[in-house]
C-alpha positions as CSV (number, residue, x, y, z in Angstrom):
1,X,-15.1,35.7,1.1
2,X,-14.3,35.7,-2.9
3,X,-10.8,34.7,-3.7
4,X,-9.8,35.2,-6.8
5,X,-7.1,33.4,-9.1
6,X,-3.6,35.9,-9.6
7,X,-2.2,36.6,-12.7
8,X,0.7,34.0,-12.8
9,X,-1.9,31.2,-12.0
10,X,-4.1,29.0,-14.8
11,X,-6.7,27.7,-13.6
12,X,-4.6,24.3,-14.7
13,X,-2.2,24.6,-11.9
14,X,-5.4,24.5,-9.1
15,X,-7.2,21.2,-8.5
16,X,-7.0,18.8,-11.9
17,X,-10.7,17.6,-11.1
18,X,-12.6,20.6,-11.5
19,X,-16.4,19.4,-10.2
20,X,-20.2,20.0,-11.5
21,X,-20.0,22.1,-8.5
22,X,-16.9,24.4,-9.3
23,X,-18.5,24.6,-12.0
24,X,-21.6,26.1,-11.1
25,X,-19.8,28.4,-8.9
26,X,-18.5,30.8,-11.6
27,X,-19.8,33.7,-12.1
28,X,-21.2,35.3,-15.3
29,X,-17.9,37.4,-16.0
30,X,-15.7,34.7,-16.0
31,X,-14.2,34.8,-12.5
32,X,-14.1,31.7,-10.6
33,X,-15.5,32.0,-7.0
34,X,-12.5,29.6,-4.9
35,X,-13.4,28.4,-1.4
36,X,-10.8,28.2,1.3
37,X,-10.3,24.0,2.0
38,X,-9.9,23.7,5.9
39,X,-8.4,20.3,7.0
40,X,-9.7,17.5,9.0
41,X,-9.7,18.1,12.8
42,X,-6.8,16.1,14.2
43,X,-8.5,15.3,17.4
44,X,-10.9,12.4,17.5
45,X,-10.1,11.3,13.7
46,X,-8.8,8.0,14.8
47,X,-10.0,5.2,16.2
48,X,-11.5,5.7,19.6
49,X,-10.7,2.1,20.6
50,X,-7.0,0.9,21.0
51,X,-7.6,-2.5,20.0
52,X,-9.1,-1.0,16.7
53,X,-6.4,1.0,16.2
54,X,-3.9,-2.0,16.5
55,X,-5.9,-4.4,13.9
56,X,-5.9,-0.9,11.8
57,X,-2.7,0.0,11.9
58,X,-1.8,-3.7,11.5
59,X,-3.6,-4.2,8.6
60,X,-2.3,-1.2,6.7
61,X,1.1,-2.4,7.3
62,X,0.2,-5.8,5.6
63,X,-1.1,-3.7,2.8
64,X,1.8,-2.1,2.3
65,X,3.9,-5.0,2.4
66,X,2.0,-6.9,-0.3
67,X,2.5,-3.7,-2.3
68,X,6.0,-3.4,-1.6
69,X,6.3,-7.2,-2.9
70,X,4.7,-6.5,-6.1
71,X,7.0,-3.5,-6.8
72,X,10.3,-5.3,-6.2
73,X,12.0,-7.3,-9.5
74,X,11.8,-10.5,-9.9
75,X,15.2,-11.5,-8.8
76,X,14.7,-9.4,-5.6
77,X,11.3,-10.6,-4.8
78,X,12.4,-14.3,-5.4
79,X,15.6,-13.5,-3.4
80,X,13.9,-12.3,-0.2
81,X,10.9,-14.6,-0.2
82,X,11.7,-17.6,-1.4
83,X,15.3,-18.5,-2.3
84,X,16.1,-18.5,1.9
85,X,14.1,-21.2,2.4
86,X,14.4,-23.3,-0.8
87,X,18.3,-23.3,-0.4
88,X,17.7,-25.3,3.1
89,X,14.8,-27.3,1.9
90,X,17.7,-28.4,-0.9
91,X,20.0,-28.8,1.8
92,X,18.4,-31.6,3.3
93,X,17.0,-32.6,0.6
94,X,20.8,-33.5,-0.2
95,X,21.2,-35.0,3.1
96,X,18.6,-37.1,3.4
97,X,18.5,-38.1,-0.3
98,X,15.2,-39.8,0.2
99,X,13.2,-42.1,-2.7
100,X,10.9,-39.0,-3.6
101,X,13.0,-36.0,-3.6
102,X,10.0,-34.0,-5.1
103,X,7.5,-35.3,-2.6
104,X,10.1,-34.4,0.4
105,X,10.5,-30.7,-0.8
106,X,7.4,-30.3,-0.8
107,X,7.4,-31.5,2.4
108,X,10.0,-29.7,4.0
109,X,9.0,-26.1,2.7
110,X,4.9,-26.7,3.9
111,X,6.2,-27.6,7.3
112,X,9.2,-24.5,7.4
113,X,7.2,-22.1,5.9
114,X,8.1,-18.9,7.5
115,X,4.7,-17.3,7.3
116,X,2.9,-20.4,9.0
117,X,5.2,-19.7,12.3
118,X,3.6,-18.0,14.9
């Protein structure tokens, strides 16, 4: 079945990326020949195996998060990742007040890194 555009539509406001194909698809008088687009069966579109679909869904959160992290500011990034920590690695730092201060930093935030826990 033909479908053609209406009146009030340009052919700007339907798909951006107009293909080699779309374009082949016109006809001599002008008129563009447009194609129903069905969508993707929801059934069976997943992952059949659970434990895939756990790493998958896993992974995209991950994704997310790093993208998520490299939208926030500065301050806000710096504020949620790694002030926390470096305020208590200070903390003791102060308590301890040990010959290498640097060197027991460095120390302390390796072995309290909150992303090494498990």
């Amino acid at each position: 079945k033909q479908f053609q555009l209406s009146p009030t539509e340009s052919p700007a406001t339907r798909n951006m990326s107009e293909t080699a194909t779309d374009a082949d698809m016109k006809q001599e008088g002008g008129e563009e020949i447009v194609t129903p687009v069905t969508a993707p069966a929801e059934t069976g579109s997943g992952p059949e195996n659970p434990d895939q679909a756990a790493l998958a869904e896993k992974a995209a959160t991950e994704a997310q998060e790093k993208i998520d992290a490299q939208a926030l500011p500065i301050r806000t990034y710096l504020d949620q990742t790694v002030v926390p920590i470096l305020l208590q690695g200070l903390s003791d730092l102060v308590k301890q007040r040990p010959d290498d201060p640097v060197e027991h930093l460095a120390a302390y935030l390796m072995k309290h890194n909150p992303k090494n826990k498990k």
